[in-house]
DSSP file (Angstrom, degrees, kcal/mol; ACC not computed):
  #  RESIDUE AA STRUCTURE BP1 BP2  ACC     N-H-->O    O-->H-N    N-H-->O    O-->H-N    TCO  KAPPA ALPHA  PHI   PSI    X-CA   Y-CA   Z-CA
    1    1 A X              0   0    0      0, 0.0     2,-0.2     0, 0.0     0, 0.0   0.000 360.0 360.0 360.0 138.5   41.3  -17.1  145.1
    2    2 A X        -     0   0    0      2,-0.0     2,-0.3     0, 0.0     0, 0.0  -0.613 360.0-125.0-102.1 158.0   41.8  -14.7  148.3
    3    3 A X        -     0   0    0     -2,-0.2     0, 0.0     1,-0.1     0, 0.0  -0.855  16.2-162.9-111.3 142.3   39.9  -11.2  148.8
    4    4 A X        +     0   0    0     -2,-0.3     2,-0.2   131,-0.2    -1,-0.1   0.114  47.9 122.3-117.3  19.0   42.4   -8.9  149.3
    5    5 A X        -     0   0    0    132,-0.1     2,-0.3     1,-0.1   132,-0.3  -0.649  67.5-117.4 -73.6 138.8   40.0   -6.4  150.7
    6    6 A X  E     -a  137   0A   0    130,-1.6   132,-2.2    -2,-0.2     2,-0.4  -0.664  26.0-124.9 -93.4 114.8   40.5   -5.0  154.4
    7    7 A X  E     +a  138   0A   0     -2,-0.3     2,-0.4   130,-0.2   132,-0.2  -0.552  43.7 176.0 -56.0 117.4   37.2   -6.1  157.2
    8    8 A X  E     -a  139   0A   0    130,-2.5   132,-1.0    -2,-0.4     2,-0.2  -0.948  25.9-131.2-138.3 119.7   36.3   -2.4  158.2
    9    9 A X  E     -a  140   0A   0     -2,-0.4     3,-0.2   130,-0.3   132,-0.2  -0.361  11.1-129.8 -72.7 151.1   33.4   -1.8  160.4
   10   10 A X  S    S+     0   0    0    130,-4.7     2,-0.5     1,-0.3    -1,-0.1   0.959 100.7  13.7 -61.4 -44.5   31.0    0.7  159.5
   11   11 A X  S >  S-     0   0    0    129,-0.4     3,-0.6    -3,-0.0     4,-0.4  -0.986  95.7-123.5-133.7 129.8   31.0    2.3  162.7
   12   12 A X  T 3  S+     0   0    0     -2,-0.5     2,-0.4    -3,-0.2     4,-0.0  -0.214  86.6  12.9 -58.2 142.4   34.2    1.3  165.4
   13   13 A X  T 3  S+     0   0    0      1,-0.1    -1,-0.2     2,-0.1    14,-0.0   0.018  99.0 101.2  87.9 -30.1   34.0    0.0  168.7
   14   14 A X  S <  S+     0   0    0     -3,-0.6    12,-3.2    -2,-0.4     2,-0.2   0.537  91.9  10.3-105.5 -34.9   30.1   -0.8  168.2
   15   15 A X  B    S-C   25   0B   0     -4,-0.4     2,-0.2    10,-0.3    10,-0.2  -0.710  85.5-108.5-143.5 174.7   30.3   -4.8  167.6
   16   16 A X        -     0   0    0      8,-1.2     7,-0.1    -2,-0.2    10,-0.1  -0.350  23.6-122.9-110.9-156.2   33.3   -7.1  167.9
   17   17 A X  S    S+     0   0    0     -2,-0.2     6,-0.1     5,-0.1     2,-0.1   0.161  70.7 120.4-138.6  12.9   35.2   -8.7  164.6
   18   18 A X        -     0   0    0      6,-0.1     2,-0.2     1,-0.1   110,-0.1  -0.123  59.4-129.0 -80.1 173.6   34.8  -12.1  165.6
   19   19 A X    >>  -     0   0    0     -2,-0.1     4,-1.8   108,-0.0     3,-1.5  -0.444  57.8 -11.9-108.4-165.5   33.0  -14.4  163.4
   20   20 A X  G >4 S-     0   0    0      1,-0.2     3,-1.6     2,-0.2   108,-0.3   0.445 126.5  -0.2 -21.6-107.8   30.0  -16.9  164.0
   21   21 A X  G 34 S+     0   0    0      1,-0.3    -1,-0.2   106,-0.1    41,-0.1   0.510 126.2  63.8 -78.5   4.9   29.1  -17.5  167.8
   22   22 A X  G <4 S+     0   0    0     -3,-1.5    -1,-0.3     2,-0.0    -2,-0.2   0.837  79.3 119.2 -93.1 -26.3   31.6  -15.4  169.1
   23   23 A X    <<  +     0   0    0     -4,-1.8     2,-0.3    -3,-1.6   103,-0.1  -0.283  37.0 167.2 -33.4  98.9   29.7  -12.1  167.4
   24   24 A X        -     0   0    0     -2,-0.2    -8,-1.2   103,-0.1     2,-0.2  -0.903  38.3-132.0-118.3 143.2   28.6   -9.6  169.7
   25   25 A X  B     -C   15   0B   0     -2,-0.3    35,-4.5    35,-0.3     2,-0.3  -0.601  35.6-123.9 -84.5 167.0   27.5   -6.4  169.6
   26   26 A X  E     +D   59   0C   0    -12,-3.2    14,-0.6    33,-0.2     2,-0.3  -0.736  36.2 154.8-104.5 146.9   29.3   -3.9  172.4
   27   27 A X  E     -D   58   0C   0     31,-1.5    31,-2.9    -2,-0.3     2,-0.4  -0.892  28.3-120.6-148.2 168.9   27.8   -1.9  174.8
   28   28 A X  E     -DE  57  37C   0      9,-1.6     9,-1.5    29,-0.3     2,-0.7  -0.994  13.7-147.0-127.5 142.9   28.9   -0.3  178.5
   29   29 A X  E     - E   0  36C   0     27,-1.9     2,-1.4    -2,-0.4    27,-0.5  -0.787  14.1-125.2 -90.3 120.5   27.9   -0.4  181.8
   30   30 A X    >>  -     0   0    0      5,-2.9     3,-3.2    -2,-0.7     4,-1.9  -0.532  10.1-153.6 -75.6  99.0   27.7    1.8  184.7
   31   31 A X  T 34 S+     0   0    0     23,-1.8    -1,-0.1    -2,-1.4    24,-0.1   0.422  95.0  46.0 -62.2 -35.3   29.4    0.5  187.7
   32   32 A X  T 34 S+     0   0    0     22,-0.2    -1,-0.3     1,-0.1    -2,-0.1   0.661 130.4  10.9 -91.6 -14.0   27.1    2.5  189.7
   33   33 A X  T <4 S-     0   0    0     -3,-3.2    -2,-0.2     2,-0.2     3,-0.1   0.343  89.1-130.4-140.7   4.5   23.4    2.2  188.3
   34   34 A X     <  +     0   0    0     -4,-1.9     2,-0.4     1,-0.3    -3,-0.1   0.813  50.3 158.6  46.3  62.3   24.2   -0.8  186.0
   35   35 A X        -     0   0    0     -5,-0.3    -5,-2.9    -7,-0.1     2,-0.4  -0.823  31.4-148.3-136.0 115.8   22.4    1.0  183.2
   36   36 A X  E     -E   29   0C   0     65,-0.5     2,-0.3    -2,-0.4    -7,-0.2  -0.957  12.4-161.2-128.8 144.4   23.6   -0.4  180.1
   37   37 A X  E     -E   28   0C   0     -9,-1.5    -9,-1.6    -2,-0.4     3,-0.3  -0.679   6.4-144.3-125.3 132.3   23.8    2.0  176.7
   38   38 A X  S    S+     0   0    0     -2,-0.3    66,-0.1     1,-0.3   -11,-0.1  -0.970  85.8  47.0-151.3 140.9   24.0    1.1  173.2
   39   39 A X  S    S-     0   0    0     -2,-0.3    -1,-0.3   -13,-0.2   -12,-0.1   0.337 122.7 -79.6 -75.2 119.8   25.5    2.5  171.0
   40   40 A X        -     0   0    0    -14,-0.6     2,-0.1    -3,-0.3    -2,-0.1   0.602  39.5-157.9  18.6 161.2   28.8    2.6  173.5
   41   41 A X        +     0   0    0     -4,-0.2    -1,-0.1     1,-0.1    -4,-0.1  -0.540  27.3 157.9-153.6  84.8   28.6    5.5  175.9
   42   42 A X        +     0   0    0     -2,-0.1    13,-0.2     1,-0.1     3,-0.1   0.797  70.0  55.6 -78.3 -27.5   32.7    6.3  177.0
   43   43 A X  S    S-     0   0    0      1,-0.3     2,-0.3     0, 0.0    12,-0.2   0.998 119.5 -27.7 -98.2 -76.9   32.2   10.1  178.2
   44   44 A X        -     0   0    0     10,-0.1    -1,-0.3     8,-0.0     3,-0.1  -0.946  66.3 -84.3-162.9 146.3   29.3    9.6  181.0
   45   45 A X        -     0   0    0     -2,-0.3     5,-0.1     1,-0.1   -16,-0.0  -0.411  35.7-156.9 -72.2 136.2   26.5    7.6  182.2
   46   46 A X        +     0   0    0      3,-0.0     4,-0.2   -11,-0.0    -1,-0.1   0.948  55.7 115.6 -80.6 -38.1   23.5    8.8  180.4
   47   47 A X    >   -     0   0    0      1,-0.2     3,-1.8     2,-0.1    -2,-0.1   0.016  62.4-146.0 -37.3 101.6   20.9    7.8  182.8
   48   48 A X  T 3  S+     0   0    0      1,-0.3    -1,-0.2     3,-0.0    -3,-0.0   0.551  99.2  49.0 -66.9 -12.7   19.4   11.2  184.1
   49   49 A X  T 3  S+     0   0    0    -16,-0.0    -1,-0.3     2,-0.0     2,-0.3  -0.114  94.6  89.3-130.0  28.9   18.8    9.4  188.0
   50   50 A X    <   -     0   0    0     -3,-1.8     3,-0.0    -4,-0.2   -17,-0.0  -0.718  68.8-149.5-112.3 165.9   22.6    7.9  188.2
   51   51 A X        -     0   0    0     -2,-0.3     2,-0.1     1,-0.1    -1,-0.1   0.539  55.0-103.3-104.1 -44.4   25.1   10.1  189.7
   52   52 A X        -     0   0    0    -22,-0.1     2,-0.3    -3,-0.1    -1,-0.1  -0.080  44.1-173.7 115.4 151.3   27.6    8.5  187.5
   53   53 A X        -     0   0    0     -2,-0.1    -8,-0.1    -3,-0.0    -3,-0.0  -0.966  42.8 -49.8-163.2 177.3   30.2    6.0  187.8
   54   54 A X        -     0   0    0     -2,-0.3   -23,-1.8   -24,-0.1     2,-0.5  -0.223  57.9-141.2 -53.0 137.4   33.0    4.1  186.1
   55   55 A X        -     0   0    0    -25,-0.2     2,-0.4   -13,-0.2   -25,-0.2  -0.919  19.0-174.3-106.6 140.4   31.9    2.6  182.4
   56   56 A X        -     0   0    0     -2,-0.5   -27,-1.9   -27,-0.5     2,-0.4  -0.996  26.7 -99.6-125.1 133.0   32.8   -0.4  181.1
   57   57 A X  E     -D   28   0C   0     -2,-0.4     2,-0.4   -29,-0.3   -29,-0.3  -0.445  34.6-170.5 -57.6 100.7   32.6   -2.4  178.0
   58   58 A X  E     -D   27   0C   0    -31,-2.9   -31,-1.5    -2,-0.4    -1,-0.1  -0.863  30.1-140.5 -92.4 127.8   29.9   -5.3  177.7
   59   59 A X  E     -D   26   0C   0     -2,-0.4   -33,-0.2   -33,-0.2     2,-0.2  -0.527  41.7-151.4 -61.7 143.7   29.6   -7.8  175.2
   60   60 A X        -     0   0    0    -35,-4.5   -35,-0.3     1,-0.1    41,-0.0  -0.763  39.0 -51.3-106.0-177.5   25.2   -7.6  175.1
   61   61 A X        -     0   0    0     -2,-0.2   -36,-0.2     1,-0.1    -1,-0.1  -0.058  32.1-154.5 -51.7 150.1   23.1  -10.2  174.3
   62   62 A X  S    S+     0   0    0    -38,-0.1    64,-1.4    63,-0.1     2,-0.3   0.176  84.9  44.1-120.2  22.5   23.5  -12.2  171.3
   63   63 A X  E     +F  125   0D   0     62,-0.2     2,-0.3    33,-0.0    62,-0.2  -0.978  59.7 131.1-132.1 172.9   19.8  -13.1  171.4
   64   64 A X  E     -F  124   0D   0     60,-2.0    60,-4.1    -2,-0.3     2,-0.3  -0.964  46.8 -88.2 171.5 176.7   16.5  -11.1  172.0
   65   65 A X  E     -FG 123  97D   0     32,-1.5    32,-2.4    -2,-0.3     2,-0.3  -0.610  38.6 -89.1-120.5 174.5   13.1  -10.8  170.2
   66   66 A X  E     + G   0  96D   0     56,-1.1    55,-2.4    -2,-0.3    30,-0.2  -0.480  36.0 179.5 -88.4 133.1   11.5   -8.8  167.6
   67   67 A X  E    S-     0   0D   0     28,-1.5     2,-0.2     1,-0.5    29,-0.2   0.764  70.9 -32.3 -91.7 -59.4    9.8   -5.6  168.8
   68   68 A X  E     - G   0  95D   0     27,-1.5    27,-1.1    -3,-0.2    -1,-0.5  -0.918  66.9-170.5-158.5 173.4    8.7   -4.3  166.1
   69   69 A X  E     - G   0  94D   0     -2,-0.2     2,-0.3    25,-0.2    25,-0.2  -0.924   5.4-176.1-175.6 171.7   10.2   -4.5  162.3
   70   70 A X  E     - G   0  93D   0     23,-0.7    23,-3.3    -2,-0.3     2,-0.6  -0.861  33.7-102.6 168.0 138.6    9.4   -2.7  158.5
   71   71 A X  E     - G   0  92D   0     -2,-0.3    21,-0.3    21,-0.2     2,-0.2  -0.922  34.1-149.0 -53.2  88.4   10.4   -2.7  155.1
   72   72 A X  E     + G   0  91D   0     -2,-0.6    19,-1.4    19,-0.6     4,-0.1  -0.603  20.5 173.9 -73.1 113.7   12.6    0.3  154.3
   73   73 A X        +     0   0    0     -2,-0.2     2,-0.2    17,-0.2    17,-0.1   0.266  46.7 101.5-133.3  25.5   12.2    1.5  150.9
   74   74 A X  S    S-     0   0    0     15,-0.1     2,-0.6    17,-0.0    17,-0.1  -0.656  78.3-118.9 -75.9 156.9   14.2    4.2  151.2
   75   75 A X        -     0   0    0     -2,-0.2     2,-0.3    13,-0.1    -2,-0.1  -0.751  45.0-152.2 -73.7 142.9   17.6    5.5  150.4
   76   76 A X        -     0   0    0     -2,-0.6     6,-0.1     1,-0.1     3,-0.1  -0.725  16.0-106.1 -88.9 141.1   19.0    6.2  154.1
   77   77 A X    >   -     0   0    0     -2,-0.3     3,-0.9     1,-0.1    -1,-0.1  -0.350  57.9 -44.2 -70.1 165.7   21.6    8.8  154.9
   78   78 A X  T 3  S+     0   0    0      1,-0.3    -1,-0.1     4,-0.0     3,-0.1  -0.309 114.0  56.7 -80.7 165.6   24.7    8.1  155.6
   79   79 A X  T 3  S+     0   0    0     -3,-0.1    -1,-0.3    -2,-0.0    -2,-0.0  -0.840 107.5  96.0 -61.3 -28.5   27.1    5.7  158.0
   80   80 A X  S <  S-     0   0    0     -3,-0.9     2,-0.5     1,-0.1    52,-0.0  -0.237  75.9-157.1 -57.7 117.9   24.4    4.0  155.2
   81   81 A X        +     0   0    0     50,-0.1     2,-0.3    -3,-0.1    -1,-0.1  -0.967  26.2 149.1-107.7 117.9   26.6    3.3  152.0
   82   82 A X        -     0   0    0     -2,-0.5     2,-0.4    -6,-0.1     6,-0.1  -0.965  52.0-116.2-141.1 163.1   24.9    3.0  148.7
   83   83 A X    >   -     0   0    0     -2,-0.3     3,-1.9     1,-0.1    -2,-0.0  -0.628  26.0-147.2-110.6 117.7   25.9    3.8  145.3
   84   84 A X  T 3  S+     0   0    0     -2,-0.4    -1,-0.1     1,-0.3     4,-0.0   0.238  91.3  68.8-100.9  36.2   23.3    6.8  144.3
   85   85 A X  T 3  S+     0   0    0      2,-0.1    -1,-0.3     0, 0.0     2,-0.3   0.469  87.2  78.6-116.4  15.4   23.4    5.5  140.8
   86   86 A X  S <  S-     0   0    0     -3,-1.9     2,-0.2     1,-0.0     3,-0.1  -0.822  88.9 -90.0-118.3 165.6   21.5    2.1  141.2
   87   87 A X        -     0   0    0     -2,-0.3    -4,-0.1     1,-0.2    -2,-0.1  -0.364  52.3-112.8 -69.9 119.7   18.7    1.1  141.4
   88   88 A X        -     0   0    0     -2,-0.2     2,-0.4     1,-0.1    -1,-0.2  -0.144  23.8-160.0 -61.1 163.1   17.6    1.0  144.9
   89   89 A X        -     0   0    0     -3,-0.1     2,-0.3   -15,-0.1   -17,-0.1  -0.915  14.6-132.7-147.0 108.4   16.7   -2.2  146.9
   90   90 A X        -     0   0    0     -2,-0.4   -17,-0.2   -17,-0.1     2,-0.1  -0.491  22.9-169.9 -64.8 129.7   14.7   -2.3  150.0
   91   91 A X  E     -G   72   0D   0    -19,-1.4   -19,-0.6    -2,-0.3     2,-0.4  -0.162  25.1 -96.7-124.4-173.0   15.5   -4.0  153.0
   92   92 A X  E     -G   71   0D   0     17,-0.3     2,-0.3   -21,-0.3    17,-0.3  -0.969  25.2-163.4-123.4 138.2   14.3   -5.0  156.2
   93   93 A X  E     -G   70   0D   0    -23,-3.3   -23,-0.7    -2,-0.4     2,-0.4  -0.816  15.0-163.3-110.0 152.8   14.8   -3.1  159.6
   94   94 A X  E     -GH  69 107D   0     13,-2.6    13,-1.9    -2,-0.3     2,-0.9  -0.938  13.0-146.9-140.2 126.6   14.2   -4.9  162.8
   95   95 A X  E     -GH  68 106D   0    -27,-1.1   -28,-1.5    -2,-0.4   -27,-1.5  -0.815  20.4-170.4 -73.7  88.6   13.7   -3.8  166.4
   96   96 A X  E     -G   66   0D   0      9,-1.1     2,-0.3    -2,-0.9   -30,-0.3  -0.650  11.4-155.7 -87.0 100.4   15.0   -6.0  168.7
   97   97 A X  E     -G   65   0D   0    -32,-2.4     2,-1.6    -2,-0.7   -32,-1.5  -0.385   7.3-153.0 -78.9 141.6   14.5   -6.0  172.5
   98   98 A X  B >>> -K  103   0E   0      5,-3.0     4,-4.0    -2,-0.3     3,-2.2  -0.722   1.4-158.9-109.9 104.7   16.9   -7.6  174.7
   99   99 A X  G >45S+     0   0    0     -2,-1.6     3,-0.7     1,-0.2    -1,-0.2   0.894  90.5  47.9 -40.6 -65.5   15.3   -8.6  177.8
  100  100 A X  G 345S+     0   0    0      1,-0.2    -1,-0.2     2,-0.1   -36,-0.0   0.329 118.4  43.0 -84.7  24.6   18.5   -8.8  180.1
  101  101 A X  G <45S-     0   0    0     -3,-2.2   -65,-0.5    -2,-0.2    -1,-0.2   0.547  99.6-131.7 -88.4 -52.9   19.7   -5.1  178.8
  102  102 A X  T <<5 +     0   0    0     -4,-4.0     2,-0.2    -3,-0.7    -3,-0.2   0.779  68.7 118.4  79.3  34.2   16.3   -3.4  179.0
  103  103 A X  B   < -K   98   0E   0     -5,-1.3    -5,-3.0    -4,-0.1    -1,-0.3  -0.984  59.2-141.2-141.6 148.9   17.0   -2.2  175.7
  104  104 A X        -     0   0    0     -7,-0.3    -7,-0.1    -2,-0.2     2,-0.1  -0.252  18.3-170.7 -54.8 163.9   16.1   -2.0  172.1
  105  105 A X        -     0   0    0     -2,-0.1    -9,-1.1   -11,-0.1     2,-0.8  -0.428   8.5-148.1-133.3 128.3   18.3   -2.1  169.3
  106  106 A X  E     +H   95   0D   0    -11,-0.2   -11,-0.2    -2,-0.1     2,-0.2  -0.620  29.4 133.9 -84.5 105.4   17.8   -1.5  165.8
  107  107 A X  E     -H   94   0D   0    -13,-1.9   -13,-2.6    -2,-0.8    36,-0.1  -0.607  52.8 -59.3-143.6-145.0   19.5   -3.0  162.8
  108  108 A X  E     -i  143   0D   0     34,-0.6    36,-0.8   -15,-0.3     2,-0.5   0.405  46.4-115.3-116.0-153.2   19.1   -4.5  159.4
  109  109 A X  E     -i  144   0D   0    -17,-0.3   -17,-0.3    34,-0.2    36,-0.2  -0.953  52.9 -94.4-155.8 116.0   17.1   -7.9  158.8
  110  110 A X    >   -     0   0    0     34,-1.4     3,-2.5    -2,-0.5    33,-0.1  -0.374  52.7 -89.0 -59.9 130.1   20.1  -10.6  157.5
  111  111 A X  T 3  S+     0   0    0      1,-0.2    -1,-0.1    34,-0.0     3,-0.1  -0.011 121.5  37.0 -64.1 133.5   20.1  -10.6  153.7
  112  112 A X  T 3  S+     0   0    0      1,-0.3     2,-0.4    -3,-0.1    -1,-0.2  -0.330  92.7 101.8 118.9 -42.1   17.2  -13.5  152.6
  113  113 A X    <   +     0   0    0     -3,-2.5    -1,-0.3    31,-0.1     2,-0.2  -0.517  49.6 173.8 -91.8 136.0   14.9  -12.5  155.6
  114  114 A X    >   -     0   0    0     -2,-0.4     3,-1.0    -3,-0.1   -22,-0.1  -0.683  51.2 -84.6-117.4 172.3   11.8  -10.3  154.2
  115  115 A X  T 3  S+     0   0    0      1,-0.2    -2,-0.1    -2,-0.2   -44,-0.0   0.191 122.9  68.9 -55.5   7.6    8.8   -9.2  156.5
  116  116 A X  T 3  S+     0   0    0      1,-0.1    -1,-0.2     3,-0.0    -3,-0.1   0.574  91.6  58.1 -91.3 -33.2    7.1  -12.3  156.0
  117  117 A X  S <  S+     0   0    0     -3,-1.0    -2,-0.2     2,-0.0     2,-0.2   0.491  98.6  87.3 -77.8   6.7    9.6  -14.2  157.9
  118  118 A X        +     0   0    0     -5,-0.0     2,-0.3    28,-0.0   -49,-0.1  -0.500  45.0 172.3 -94.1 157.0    9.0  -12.1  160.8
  119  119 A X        -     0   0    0     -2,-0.2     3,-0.2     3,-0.1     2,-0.2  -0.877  38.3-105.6-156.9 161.1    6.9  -11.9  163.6
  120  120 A X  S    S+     0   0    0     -2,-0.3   -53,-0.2     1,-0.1     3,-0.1  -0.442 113.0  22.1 -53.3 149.9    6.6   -9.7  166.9
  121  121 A X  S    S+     0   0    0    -55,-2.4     2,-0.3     1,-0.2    -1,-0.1   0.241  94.7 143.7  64.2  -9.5    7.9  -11.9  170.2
  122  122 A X        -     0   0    0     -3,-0.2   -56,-1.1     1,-0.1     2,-0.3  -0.458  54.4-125.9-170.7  91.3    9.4  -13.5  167.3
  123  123 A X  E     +F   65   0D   0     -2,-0.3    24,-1.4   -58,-0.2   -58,-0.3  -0.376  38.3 170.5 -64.4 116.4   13.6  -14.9  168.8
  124  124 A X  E     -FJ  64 146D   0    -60,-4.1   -60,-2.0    -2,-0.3    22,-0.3  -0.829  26.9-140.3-119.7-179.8   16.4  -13.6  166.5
  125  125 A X  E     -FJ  63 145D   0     20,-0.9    20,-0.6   -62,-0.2     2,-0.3  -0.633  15.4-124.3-148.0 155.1   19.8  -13.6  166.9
  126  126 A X  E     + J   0 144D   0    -64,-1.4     2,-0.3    -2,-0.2    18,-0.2  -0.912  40.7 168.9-109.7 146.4   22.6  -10.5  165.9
  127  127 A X        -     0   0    0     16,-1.2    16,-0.2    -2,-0.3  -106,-0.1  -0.907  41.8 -80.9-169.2 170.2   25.3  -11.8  163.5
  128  128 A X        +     0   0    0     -2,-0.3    14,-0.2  -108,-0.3     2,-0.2  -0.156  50.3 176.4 -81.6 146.2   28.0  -10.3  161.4
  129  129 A X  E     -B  141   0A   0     12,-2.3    12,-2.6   -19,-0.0     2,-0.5  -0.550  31.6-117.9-129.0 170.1   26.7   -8.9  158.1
  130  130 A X  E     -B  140   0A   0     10,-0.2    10,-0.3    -2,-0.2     3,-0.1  -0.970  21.4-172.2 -98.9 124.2   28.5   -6.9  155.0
  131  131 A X  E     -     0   0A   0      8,-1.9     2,-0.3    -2,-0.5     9,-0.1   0.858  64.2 -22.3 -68.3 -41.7   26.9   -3.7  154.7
  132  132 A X  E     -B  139   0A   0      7,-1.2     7,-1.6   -52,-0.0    -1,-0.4  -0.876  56.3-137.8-175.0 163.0   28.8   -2.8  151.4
  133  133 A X  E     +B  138   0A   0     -2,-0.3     5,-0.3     5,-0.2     2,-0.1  -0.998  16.5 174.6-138.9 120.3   31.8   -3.5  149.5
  134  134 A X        -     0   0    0      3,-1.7  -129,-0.0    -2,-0.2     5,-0.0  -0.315  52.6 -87.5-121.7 169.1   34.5   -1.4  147.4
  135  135 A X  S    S+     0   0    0      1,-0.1  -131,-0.2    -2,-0.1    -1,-0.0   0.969 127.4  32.3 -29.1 -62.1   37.8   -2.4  145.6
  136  136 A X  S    S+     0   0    0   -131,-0.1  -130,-1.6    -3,-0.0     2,-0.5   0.735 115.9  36.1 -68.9 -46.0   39.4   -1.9  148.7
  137  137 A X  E     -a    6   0A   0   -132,-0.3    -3,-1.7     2,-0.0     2,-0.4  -0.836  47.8-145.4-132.4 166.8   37.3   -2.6  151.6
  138  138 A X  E     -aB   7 133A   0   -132,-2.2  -130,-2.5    -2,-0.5     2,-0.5  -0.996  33.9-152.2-118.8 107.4   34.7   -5.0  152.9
  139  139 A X  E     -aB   8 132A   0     -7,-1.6    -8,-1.9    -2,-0.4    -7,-1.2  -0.903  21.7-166.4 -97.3 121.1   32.3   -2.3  155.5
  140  140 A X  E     +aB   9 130A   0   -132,-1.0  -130,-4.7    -2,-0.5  -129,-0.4  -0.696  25.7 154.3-117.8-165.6   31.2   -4.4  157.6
  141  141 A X  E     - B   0 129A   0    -12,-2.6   -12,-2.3    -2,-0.4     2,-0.1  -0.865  42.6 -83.4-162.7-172.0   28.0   -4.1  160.6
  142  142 A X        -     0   0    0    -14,-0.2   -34,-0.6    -2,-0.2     2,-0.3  -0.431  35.0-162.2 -86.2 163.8   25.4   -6.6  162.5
  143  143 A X  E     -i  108   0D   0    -16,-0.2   -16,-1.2   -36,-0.1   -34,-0.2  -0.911  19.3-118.6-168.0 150.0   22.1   -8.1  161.3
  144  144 A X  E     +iJ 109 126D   0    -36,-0.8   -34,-1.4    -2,-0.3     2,-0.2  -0.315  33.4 174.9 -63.0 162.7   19.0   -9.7  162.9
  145  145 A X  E     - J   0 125D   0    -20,-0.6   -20,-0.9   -36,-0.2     2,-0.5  -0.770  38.2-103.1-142.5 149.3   18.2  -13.3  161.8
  146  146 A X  E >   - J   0 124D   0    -22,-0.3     3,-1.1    -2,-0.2   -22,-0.3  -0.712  49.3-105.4 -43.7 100.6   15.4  -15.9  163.2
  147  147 A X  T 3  S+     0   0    0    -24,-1.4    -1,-0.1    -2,-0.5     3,-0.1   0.087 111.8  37.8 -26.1 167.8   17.1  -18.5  165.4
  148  148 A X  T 3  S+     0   0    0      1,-0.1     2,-0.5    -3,-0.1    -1,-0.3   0.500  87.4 132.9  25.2  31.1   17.3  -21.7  163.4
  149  149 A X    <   -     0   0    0     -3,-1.1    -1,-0.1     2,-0.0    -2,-0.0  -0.940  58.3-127.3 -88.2 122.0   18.0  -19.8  160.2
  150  150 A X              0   0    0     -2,-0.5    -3,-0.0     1,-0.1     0, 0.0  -0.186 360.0 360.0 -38.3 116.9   20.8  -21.0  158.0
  151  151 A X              0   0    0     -6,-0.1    -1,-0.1   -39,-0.0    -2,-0.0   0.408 360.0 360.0 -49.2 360.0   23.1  -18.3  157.3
């Protein structure tokens, strides 16, 4: 049986639409101070001691290590879709630095991994997750995992 549901990322531009090892999240770089921003930066280099220069699109790394990470057992506001008549379900958030960015980035904990499978310094990996699902659409977004966890 086929899903006749449309792949729609939660937020555009942010990650690419590939599957398994080709999944990256997207980022840009400034040609002049090689400063690179996530979430996507189109307008102008943010980086208060650049002058500014052309930006450009970069795939970032598609590994890095755990910074920090928490249980979230709240409902979140939205791009966050959840149906506010069930019973909530808590998740795991993870902060991940990427050494050859110089950046953080936060997203969801891949569904199976709890804060007991976690560690600080701790290598995970981004790869593409569902966030939520309608008649109609499949929303999708990224999520951390621990390298050498089975999807």
């Amino acid at each position: 049986m086929t899903d006749a549901r449309s792949r729609t990322p939660v937020v555009a531009g942010w990650f690419t639409d590939a599957q398994g090892q080709d999944f990256r999240l997207l980022g840009t770089r400034c040609a002049a101070c090689s400063t690179v921003f996530f979430p996507r930066e189109d307008a102008f280099c943010r980086n208060p001691g650049c002058a500014g220069g052309e930006l450009t699109e970069v795939p970032l790394s598609r590994r890095g290590r755990v910074w920090s990470y928490t249980d979230a057992r709240y409902r979140p506001p939205a791009p966050y879709v959840s149906d506010p008549h069930a019973e909530w379900e808590p998740y795991v958030l993870v902060a991940v630095e990427l050494a050859a960015e110089h950046m953080v980035v936060l997203g969801q904990a891949a569904p199976g991994v709890g804060v007991t499978d976690l560690a600080v310094g701790m290598e995970v990996e981004v790869v593409a997750g569902v966030l939520d699902e309608d008649a109609g659409t499949t929303w999708t977004t990224w999520h951390w995992r621990p390298v050498g966890v089975a999807a």
